[in-house]
C-alpha positions as CSV (number, residue, x, y, z in Angstrom):
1,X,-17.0,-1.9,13.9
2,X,-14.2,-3.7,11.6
3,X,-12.4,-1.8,9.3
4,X,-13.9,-2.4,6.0
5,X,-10.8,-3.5,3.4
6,X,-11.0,-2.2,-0.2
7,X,-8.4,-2.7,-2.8
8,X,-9.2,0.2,-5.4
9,X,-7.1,0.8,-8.9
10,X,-4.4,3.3,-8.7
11,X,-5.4,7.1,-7.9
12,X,-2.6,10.0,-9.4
13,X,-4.2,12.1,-6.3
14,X,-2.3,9.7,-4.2
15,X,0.6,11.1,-5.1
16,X,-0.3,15.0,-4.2
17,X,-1.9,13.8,-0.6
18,X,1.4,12.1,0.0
19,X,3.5,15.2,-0.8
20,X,0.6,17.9,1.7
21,X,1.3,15.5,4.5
22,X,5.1,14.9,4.2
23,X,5.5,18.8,4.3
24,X,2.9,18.7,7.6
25,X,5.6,15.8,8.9
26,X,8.6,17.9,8.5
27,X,7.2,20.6,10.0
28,X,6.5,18.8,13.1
29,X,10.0,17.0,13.1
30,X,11.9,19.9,12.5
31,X,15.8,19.1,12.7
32,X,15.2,15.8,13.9
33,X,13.8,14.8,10.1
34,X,16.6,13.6,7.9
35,X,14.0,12.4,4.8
36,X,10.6,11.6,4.5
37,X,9.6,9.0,1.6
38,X,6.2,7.6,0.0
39,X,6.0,3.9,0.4
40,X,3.6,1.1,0.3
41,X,1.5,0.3,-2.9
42,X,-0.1,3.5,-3.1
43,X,3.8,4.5,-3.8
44,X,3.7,2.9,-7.2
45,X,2.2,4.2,-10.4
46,X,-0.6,2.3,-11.9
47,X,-0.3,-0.7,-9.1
48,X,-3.6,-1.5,-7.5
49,X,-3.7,-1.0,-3.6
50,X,-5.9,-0.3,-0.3
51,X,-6.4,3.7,-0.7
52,X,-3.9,4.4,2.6
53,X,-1.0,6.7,2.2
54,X,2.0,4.8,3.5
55,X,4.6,7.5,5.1
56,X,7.9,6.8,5.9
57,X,9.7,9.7,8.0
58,X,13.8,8.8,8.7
59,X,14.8,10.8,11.7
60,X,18.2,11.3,13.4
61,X,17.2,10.1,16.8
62,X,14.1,8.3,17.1
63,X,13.7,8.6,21.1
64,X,13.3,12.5,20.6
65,X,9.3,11.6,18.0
66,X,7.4,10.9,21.2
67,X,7.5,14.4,22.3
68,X,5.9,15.0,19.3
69,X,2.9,13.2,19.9
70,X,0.4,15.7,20.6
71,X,1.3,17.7,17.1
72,X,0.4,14.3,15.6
73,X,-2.8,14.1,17.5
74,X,-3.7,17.7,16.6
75,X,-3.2,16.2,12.9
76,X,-5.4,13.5,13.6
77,X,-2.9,10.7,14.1
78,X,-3.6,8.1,16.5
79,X,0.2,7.5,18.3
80,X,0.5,3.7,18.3
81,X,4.2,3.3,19.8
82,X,6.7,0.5,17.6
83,X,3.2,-1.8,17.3
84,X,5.2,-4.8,16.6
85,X,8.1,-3.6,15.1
86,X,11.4,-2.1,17.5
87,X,13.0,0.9,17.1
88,X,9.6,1.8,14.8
89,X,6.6,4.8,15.9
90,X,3.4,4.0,13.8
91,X,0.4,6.4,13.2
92,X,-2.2,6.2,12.1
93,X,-5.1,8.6,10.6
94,X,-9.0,8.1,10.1
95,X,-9.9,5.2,12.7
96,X,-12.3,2.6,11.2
97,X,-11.8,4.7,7.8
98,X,-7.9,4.9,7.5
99,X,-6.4,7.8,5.2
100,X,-2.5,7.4,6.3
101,X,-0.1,5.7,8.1
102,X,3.1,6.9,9.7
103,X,6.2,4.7,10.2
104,X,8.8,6.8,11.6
105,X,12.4,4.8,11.2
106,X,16.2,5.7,12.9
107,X,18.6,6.8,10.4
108,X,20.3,3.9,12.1
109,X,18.0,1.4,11.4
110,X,18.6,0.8,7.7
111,X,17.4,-2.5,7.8
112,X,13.7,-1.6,8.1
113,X,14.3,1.2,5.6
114,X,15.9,-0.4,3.1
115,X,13.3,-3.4,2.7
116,X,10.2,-0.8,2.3
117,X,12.4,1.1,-0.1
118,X,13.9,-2.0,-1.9
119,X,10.0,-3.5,-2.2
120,X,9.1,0.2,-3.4
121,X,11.2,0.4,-5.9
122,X,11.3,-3.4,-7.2
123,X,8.0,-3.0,-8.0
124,X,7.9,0.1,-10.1
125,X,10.8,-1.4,-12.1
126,X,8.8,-4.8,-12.5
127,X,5.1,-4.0,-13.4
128,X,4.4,-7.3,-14.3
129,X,4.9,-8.1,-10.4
130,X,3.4,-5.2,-9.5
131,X,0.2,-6.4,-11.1
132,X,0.4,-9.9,-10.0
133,X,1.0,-8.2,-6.7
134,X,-2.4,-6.3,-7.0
135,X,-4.1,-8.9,-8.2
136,X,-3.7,-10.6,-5.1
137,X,-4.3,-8.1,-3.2
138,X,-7.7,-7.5,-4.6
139,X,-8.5,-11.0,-4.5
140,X,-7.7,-11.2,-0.7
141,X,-9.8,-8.0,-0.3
142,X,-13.0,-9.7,-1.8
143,X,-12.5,-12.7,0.5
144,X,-11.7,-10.7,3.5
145,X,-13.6,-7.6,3.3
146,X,-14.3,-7.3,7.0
147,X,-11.2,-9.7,8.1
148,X,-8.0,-7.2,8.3
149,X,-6.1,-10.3,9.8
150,X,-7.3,-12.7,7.4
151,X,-6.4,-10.1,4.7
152,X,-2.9,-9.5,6.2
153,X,-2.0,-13.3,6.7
154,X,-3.1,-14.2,3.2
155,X,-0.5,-12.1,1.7
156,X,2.3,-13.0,4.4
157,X,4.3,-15.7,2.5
158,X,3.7,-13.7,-0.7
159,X,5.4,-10.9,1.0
160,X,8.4,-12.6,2.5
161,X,9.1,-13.9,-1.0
162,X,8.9,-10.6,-2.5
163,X,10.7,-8.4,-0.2
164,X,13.9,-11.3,-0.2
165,X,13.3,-10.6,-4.3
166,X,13.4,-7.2,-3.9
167,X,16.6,-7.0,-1.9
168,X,18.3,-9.2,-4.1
169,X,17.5,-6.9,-6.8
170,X,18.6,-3.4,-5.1
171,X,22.2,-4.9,-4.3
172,X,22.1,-5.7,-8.0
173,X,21.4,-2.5,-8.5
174,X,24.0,-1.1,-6.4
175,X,26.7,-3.0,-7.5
176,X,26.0,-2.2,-11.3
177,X,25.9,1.8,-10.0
178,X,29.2,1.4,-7.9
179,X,30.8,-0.6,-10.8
180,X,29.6,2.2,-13.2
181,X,31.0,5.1,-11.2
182,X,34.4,3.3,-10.6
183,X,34.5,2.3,-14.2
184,X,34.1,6.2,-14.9
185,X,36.9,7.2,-12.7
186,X,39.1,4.9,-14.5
187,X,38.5,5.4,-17.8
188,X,39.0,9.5,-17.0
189,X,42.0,8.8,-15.6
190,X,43.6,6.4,-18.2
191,X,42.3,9.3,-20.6
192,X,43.8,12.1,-19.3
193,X,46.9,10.2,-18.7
194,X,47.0,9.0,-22.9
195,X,46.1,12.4,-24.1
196,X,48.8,14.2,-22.0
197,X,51.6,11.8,-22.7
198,X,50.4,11.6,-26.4
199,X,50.0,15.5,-26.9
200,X,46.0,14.5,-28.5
201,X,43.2,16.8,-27.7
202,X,40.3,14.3,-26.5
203,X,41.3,11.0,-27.9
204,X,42.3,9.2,-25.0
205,X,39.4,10.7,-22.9
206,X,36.9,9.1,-25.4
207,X,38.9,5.6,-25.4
208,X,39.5,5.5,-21.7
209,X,35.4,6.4,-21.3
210,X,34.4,3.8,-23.5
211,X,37.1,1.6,-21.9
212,X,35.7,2.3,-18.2
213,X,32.2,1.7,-18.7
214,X,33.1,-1.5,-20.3
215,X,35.5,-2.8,-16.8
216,X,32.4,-1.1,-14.9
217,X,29.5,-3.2,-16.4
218,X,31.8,-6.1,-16.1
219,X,32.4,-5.7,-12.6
220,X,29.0,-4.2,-11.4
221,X,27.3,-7.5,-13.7
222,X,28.7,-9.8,-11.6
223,X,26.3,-11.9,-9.4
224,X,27.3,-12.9,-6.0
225,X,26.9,-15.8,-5.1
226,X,24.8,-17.4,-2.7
227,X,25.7,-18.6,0.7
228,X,25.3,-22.0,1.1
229,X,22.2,-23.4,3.2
């Protein structure tokens, strides 16, 4: 029997079923857990999205999940190995009627975990994408309701395109935090320095502050450019 593919409007349950079977993952993990994060477009407040809970466990050493495998079983998991990705262990829960899936990444690997991250968190700061996004995705789910590969393949291209956006946008985003912070170290020290050499009480910290952010959203604005083709 095919899977059956429904695109359903955002559930705030999705949220709390994420968070029961994170602290089920952890337990099973143990040490070996570094994080566990909520991905996917169930993830997202208010986006649109196949009613699957996408899990992403970051371990230490990924060789040491298979011994895991029969804990996962016991959950209901099905153990599907990397299924197309390396270095990745997917799971999945509910056979013909899936509930959740597992990707389990390498701390190593930040590659795979940045992109479902990035995508994760382009979308909830761009809900204007997040609802083109959905209305895709519901439009696909119409067409292919029986068809998970036709489904799949008719967002492909649309998901290249997003997750390049997306990445794009998080090393904006960490260059306007690392500009910020450095800005902020700056500005105390130029402070600190003014008020001690001036005898003022606070003065100099205020300017230097001011002065610091200023150098910092300078710095962390700036684009970089891209390489040529």
């Amino acid at each position: 029997m095919a899977r059956k593919i429904e695109v359903i409007d955002y559930r705030p349950e999705w949220a709390d079923m994420y968070k029961r079977e994170a602290k089920k993952i952890r337990s099973i993990l143990g040490k070996n857990c570094k994080a566990v994060y909520h991905i996917g477009s169930t993830s997202v407040k208010g986006m649109p999205a196949k009613p699957i809970i996408d899990i992403m466990p970051v371990v230490r050493d990924i060789s040491l999940v298979d011994a895991h495998n029969k804990e996962f079983e016991a959950l209901g998991y099905d153990c599907r190995g990397e299924f197309g990705i390396p270095g990745r262990r997917f799971f999945t829960k509910g056979g013909d009627n899936r509930t959740h899936h597992i990707h389990i990444f390498e701390l190593s690997n930040q590659t795979d975990i940045q992109r479902h991250l990035a995508v994760r968190d382009y979308l909830a700061a761009h809900p204007a994408k997040a609802e083109e996004y959905g209305f895709l995705k519901k439009k696909l789910a119409a067409e292919f309701s029986c068809d998970n590969g036709g489904y799949c393949d008719g967002k492909e291209e649309y998901m290249k395109e997003l997750e390049q956006e997306a990445l794009k946008w998080q090393n904006e985003q960490n260059r306007l935090g690392t500009g910020l912070a450095l800005g902020l170290c700056l500005g105390c020290a130029l402070g600190i320095s003014f008020d001690t050499l001036s005898g003022s009480s606070g003065t100099g910290l205020c300017f230097g502050l001011c002065f610091g952010l200023t150098v910092g959203l300078c710095f962390g604005s700036i684009k970089k450019s891209d390489p040529p083709a």
